[in-house]
N, C-alpha and C positions, 0 to 999 in steps of 0.2 A: 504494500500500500504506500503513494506518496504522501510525501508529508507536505504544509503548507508550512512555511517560515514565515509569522509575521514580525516585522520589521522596529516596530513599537506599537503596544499597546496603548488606546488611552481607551474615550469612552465611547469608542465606537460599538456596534453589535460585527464580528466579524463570525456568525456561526453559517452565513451565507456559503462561506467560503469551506465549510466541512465538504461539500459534493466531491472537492480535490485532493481530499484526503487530511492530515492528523494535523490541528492545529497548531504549531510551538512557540511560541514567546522569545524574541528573542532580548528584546529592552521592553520596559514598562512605563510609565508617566514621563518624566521630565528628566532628561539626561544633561550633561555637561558636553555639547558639543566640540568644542572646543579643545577636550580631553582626546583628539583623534588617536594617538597611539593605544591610550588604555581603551579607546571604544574598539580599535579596529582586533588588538589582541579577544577583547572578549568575543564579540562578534565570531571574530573565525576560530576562536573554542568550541563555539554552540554547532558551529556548521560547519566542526569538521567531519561530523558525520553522514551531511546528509548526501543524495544522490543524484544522480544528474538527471534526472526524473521528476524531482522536488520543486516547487515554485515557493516561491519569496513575493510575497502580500505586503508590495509599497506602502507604508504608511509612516505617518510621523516625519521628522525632521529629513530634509535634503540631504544630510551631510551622513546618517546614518544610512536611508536606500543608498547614498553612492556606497558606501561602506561595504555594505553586502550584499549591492549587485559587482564591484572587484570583485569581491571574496567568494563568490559563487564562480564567476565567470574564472578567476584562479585554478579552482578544483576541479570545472568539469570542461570548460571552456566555452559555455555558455550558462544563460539564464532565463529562466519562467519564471516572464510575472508574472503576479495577478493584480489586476488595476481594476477598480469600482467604477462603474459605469452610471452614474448620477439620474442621468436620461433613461436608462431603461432600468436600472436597479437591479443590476447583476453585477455577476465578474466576467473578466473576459483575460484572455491569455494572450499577452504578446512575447514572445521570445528572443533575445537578443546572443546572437554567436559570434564569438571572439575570431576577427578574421586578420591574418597575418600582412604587418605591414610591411612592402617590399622598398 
């Protein structure tokens, strides 16, 4: 089963996003962005597990999805998001692949 990585929790409802598989948390409320090394080490402790199968649920601060869409695109050489579609109130998957610069 994949799992879904969201990105920061706040007070949103994200159980939409169960259809894609296992919820995980990866930061909760209000981080120190600014702390990039200590976010980027925690971050890619939580996701060194996961697969390349697995999508990562943008939310919360800029500086943390860039964080862990690197950190995904590092591991497998690309990334699944999953991005809230306002208008229709769903999720939708875009995919983003690490392609080699010549």
């Amino acid at each position: 089963m994949s799992k879904v990585y969201i990105v920061n929790k706040s007070g949103h409802d994200f159980s939409q996003a169960e259809v894609y598989g296992e919820l995980i948390i990866l930061t909760q409320g209000t981080v120190n962005v600014f702390a990039t090394d200590r976010l980027r080490d925690e971050l890619r402790n939580k996701l060194k597990d996961s697969q390349e199968g697995d999508y990562l649920l943008l939310s919360g601060s800029g500086v943390l999805c860039a964080l862990a869409t690197l950190i995904m695109i590092e591991l497998h050489g690309k990334v699944k998001w999953l991005l809230y579609n306002f208008k229709s109130h769903e999720y939708v998957v875009r995919e983003v692949v690490k392609r080699e610069v010549k």
